[in-house]
C-alpha positions in Angstrom: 93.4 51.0 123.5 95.1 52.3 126.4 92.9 55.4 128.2 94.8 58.5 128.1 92.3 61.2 128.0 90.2 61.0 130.8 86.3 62.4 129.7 82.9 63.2 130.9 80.4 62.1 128.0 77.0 63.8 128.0 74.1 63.4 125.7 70.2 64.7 125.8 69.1 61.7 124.8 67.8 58.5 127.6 67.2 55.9 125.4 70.8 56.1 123.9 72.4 56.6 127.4 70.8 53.7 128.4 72.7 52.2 125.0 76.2 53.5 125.7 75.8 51.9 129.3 76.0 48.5 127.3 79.8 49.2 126.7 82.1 47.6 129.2 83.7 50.7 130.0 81.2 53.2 130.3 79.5 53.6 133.5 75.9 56.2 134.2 76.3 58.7 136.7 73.6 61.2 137.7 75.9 64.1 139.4 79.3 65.2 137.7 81.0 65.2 141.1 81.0 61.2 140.5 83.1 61.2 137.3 86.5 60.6 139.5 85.4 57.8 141.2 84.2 56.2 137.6 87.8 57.4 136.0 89.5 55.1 139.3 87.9 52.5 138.0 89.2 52.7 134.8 85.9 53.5 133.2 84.9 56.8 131.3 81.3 58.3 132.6 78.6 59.3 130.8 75.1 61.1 132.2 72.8 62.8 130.6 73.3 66.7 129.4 72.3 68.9 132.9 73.4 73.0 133.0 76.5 72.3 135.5 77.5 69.1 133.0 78.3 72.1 130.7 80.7 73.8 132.6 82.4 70.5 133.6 86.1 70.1 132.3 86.8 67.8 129.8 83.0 67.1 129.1 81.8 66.1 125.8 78.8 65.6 124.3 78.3 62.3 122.9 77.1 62.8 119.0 74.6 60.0 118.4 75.1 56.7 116.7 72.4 53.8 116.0 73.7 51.6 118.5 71.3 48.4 117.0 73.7 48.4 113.7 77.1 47.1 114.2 78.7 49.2 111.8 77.4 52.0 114.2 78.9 50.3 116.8 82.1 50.3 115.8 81.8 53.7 114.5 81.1 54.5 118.0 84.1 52.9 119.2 86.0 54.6 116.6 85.0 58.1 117.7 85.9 56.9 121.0 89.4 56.3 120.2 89.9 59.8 118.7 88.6 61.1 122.2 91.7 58.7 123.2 89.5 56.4 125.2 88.5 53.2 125.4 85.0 51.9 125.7 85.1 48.1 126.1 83.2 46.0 124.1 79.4 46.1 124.2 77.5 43.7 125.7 75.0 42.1 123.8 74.0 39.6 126.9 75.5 36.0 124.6 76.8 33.6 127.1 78.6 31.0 125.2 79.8 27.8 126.8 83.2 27.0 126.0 83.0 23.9 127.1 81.1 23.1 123.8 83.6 25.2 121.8 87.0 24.3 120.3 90.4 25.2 122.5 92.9 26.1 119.9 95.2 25.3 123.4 93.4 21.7 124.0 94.4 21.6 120.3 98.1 22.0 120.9 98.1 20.1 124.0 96.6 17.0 122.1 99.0 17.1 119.6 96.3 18.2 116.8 95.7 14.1 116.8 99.4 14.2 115.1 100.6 11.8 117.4 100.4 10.9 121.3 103.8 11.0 121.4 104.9 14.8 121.9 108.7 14.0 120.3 106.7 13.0 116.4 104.4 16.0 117.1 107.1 18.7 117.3 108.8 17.3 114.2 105.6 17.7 112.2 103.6 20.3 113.6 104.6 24.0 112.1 107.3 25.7 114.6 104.4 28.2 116.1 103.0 25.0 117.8 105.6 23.2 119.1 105.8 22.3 122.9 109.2 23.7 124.4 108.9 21.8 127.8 106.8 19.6 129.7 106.0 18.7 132.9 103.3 15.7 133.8 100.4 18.9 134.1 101.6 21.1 132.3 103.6 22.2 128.9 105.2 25.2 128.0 104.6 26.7 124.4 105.2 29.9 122.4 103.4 32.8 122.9 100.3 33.2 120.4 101.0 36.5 118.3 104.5 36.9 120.4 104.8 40.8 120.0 108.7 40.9 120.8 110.8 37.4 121.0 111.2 35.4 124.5 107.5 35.4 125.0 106.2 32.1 126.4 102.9 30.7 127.4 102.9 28.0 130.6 99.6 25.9 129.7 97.4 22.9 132.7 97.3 20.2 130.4 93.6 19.9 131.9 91.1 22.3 130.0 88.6 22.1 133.2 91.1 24.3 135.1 90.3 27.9 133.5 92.3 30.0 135.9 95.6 29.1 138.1 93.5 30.4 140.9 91.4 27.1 140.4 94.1 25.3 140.5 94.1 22.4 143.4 96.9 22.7 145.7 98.3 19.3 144.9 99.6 21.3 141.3 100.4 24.1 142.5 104.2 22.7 143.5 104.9 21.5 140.2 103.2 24.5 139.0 106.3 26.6 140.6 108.5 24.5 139.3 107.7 25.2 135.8 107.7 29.0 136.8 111.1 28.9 137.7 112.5 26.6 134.6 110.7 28.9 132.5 112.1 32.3 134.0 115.7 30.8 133.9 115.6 29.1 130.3 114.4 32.9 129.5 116.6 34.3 131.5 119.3 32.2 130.0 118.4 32.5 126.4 117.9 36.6 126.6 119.5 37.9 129.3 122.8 40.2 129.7 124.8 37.1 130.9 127.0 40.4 133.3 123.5 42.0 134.7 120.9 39.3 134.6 118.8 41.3 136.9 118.2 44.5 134.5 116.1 41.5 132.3 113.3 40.6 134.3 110.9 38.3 133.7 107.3 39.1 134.5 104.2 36.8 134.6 100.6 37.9 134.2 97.1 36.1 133.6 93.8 37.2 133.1 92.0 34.2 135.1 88.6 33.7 133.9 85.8 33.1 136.0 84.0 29.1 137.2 81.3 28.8 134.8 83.5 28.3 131.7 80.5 31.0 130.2 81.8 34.3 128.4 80.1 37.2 126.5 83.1 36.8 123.9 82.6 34.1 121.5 87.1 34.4 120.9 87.9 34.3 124.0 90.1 31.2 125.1 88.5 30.1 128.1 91.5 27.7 129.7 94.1 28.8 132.1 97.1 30.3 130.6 100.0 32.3 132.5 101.6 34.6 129.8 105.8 35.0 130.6 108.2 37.9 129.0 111.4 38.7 129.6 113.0 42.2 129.4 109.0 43.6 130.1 107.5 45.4 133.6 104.5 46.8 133.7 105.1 50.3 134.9 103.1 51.9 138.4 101.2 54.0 136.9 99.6 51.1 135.0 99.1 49.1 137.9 97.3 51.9 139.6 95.1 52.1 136.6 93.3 49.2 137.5 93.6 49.4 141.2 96.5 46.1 141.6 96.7 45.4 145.3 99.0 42.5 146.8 97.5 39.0 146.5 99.9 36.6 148.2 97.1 33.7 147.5 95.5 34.0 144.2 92.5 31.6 145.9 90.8 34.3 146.7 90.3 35.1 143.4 89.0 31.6 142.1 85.1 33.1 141.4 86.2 35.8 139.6 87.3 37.4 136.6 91.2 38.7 137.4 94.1 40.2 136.7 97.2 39.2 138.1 101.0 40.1 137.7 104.3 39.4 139.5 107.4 39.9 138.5 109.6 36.7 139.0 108.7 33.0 139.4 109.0 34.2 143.4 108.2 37.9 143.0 105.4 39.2 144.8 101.7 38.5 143.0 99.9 42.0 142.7 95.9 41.3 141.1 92.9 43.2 140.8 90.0 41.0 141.2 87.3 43.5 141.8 84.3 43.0 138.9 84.2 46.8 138.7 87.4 47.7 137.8 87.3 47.6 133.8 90.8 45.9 132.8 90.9 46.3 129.1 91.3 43.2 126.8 94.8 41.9 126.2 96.1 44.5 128.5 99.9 44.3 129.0 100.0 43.4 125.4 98.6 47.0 124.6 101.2 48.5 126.8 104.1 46.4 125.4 103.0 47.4 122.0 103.4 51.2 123.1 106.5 50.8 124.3 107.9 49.4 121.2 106.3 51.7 119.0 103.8 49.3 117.3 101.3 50.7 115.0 97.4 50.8 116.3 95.8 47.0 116.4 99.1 45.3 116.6 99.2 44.0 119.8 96.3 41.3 119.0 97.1 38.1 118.4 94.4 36.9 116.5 95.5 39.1 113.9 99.3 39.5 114.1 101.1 36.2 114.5 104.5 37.9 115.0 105.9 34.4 113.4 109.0 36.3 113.0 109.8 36.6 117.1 108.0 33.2 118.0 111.1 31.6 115.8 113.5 33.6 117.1 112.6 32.6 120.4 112.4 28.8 119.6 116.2 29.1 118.3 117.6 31.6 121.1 115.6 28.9 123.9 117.2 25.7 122.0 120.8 27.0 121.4 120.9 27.6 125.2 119.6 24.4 125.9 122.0 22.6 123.6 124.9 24.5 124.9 124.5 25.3 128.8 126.5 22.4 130.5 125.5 22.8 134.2 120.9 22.9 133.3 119.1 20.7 135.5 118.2 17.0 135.4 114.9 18.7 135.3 114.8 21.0 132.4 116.8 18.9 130.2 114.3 16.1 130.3 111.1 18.3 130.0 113.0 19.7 126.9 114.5 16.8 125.4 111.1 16.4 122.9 111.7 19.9 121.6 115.5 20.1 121.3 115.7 17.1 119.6 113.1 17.6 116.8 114.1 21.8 116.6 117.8 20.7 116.0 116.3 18.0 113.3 114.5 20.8 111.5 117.6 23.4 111.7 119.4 20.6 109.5 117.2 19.8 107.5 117.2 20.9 103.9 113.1 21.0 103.8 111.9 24.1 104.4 109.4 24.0 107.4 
């Protein structure tokens, strides 16, 4: 969830402070007059129960939970969210090597061993996986669990490259290039056709780390930029997790990051600073907020939103098919989905 309630935790007990440090988003302190400069960094502290913790504001003691039993765990996090905060995940110390682990994008990418040729895929792969447009590096595909429609996903056809920040600079012209078909087919597609520029059309990408290791055994661990239309990610958001201007993401290429822009061209804002706690799936949680979503929603794993990813396959395609003056460009990095969409749109099997 989304912190709303900034909290000072407190407890008597050692060993379990030293078990509620585990959690991503709860940090130690020793003296109460460091709890702002844990809430900057998005984090909630937590220090054990002194006489001047007491008279603290918004201090609460932590009731205790058997932190070696998941079920207590997650009872934990629970309790957590009724305090209307969030504690991060806790960190059991796994490293998993995704490198060893199946890429439901490398999956979509290779055509789930359908066919090499990307036109016969689309025609036989369920709508949710086609490829809308493709470039020699990279394709473009719905967005997994697309909470609203014209949500896209802009995927490296290479699974060694697991952030755009790693990305050579010999991609990175062709990379913009695909930025700026995607945010005009969007813009296209769903936008006021009279005021264009009341739609925009953000981008944002939590970049993962070098080693290809995470904690997270569902984490997809292979560069993906997320795009939205009609979506912004309001300031006092950004300020939540300290975004600061990043003209060139390189500098984040050894860490774990954040990064946002609004516009193929906008200005890149990113927060690439390891102790900053930027909460999993985060502009998904605030999107689902903003439209009123019930609790839990805004995961993909869970919701597929099949619904929206259709409607944005139709919306994209019926724009393609009937905008006269679309580049050379985007009509042949599209032809292998319009063809095969229109096929299935005529077709009396039902998909």
């Amino acid at each position: 969830m989304i912190t709303t309630r900034r909290v000072l935790l407190t407890t008597s007990n050692e060993a379990f402070i030293r078990e509620l440090e585990k959690f991503e988003a709860i940090q130690r302190i020793e003296d109460s007059n460091d709890r702002s400069n844990i809430w900057a960094l998005n984090k909630t502290p937590v220090m054990l129960t002194k006489e001047e913790s007491c008279h603290v504001p918004n201090s609460v003691e932590v009731p205790f939970f058997d932190m070696s039993k998941k079920e207590s765990r997650e009872e934990f996090t629970e309790w957590c969210y009724i305090q209307s905060f969030e504690p991060g995940e806790y960190c059991t110390g796994l490293r998993i090597d995704t490198r060893v682990e199946t890429c439901v994008l490398c999956s979509i990418i290779g055509h789930k061993a359908i066919s090499r040729d990307t036109l016969i895929y689309n025609r036989e792969t369920k709508k949710e996986d086609m490829i809308i447009y493709e470039s020699p590096n990279f394709v473009v595909i719905p967005e997994l669990g697309s909470i609203k429609p014209g949500f896209l996903m802009i995927v490296p056809k290479q699974h060694n490259f697991l952030s755009i920040a790693q990305l050579p600079s010999m991609y990175m012209r062709e990379y913009m290039e695909v930025c700026e078909d995607v945010e005009m087919i969007l813009k296209g597609a769903f936008g006021d056709k009279c005021v264009l520029e009341h739609k925009p059309v953000s981008f944002f990408e939590h970049g993962s780390g070098p080693s290809g290791f995470t904690s997270h055994a569902k984490s997809i661990v292979h560069a993906h930029v997320h795009v939205v239309i009609d979506f912004e990610l309001d300031k006092k958001y950004l300020d939540m997790i300290q975004m600061k201007p990043c003209p060139d993401l390189s500098v984040a290429a050894d860490t774990h990051y954040f990064a946002y822009k609004v516009g193929a061209r906008g200005n890149r804002l990113c927060c690439y600073d390891d102790n900053v706690y930027v909460q999993r799936q985060y502009p998904r949680q605030i999107m689902a907020i903003e439209q009123g979503c019930a609790p839990g929603l805004y995961n993909w794993r869970t919701t597929p939103f099949t619904e929206n990813i259709h409607t944005t396959l139709y919306y994209i395609w019926d724009f393609l098919i009937k905008k006269k003056d679309i580049s050379y460009r985007i009509q042949d990095r599209t032809r292998c989905f319009k063809i095969p969409f229109g096929e299935r749109l005529t077709s009396i099997v039902p998909d």
